[in-house]
C-alpha positions in Angstrom: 24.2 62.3 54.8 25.2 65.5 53.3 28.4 63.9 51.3 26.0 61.4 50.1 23.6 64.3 48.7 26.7 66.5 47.6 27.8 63.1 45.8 24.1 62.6 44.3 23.9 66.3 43.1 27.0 65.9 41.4 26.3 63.4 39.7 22.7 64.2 38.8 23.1 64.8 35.4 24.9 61.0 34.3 22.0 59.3 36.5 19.3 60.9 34.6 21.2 59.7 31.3 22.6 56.3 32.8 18.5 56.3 33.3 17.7 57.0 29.7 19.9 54.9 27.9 18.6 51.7 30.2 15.1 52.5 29.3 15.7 52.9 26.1 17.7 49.7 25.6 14.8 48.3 27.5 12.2 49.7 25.1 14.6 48.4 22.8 14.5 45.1 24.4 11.2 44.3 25.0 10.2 45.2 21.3 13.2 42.7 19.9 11.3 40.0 22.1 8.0 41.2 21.8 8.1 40.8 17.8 9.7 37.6 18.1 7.1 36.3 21.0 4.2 37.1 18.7 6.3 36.0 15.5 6.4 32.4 17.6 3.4 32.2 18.2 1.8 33.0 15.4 3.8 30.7 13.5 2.8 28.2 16.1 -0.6 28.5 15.5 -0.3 28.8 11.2 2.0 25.4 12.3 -0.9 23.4 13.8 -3.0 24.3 11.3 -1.0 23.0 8.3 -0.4 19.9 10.1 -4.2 19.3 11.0 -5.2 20.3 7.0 -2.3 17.8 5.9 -3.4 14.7 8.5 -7.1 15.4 6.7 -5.2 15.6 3.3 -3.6 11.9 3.9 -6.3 10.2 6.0 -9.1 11.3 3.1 -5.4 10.6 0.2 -5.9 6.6 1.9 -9.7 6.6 2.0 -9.4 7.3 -1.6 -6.8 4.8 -2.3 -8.6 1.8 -0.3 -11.6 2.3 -2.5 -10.1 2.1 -5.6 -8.4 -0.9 -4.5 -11.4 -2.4 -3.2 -13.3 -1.3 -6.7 -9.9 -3.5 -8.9 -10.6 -6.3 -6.3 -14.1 -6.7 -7.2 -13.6 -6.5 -10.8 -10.5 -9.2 -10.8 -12.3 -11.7 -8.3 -14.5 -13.2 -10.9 -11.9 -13.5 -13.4 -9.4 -15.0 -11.1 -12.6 -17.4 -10.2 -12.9 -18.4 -13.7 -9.1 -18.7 -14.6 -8.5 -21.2 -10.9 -12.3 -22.9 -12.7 -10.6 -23.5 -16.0 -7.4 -24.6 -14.7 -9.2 -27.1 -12.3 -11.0 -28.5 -15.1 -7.7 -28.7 -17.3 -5.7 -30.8 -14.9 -8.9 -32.9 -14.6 -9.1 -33.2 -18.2 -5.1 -34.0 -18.3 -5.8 -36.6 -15.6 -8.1 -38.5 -18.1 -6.2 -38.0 -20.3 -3.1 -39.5 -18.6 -5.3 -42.6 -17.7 -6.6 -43.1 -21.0 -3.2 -43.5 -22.6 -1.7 -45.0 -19.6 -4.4 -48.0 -20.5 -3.8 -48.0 -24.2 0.2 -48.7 -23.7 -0.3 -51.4 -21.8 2.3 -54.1 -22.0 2.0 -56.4 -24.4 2.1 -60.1 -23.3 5.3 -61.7 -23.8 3.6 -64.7 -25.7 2.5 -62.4 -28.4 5.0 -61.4 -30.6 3.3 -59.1 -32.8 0.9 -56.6 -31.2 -2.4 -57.5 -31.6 -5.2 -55.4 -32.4 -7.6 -53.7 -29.9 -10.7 -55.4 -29.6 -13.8 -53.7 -30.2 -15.0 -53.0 -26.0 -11.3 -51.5 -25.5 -11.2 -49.3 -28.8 -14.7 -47.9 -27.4 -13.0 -47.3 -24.4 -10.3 -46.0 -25.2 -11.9 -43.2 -27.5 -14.2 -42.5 -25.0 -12.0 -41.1 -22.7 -10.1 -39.4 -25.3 -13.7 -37.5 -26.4 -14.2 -36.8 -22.2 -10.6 -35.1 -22.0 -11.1 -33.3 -25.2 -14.3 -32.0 -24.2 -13.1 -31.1 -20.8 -10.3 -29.1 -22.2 -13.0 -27.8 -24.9 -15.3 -26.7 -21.5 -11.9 -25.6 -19.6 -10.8 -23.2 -22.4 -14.7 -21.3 -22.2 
């Protein structure tokens, strides 16, 4: 036991600085990983808040967006109403239109040579349904 003192006496001096350089590399240390703890977290915390201020930012960015395409919708439905209206009543009017001449060329009879002139009923007829298509494509065109 007294080697073991001798020993510790003698080298006293270089424990007590051995001593004071660890704790001061462990000051060192622990203030290194101290700043970079709270750096971390607190760049954590900014973190979630910018992500919670940009999830409001897009979710009130589409509420935004869905109304203004809901207010164009609105405004376009009664137009594209009227335009698939007037086109209904043009291909009506074309399909009169279609019958009427479709009964006017008729074939003439191979016994006549010379084509022979309406008679009154079919002229009447036949400009009847020419004045129905033209006023449906008068009516379509409104």
């Amino acid at each position: 036991m007294a080697k073991l003192r001798d020993w510790l006496a003698r080298y006293r001096a270089k424990f007590i600085l051995v001593g004071h350089r660890m704790e001061a590399v462990t000051v060192l240390i622990l203030l290194l990983g101290g700043g970079m703890g709270t750096g971390y977290l607190f760049c954590v915390w900014q973190y979630r808040e910018l992500m919670a201020q940009q999830r409001d930012d897009h979710q009130a960015e589409i509420a935004r967006l869905q109304e203004a395409y809901t207010q164009t919708l609105a405004a376009l439905t009664p137009k594209v109403a009227a335009a698939a209206n007037a086109s209904a009543q043009a291909a009506e009017a074309s399909v009169e239109a279609a019958k009427s001449v479709k009964r006017a060329a008729r074939p003439v009879p191979p016994l006549a040579a010379a084509p022979r002139p309406l008679t009154e009923a079919e002229r009447l007829d036949v400009n009847r349904d020419i004045e129905a298509a033209n006023r449906k494509v008068r009516e379509a065109r409104k």
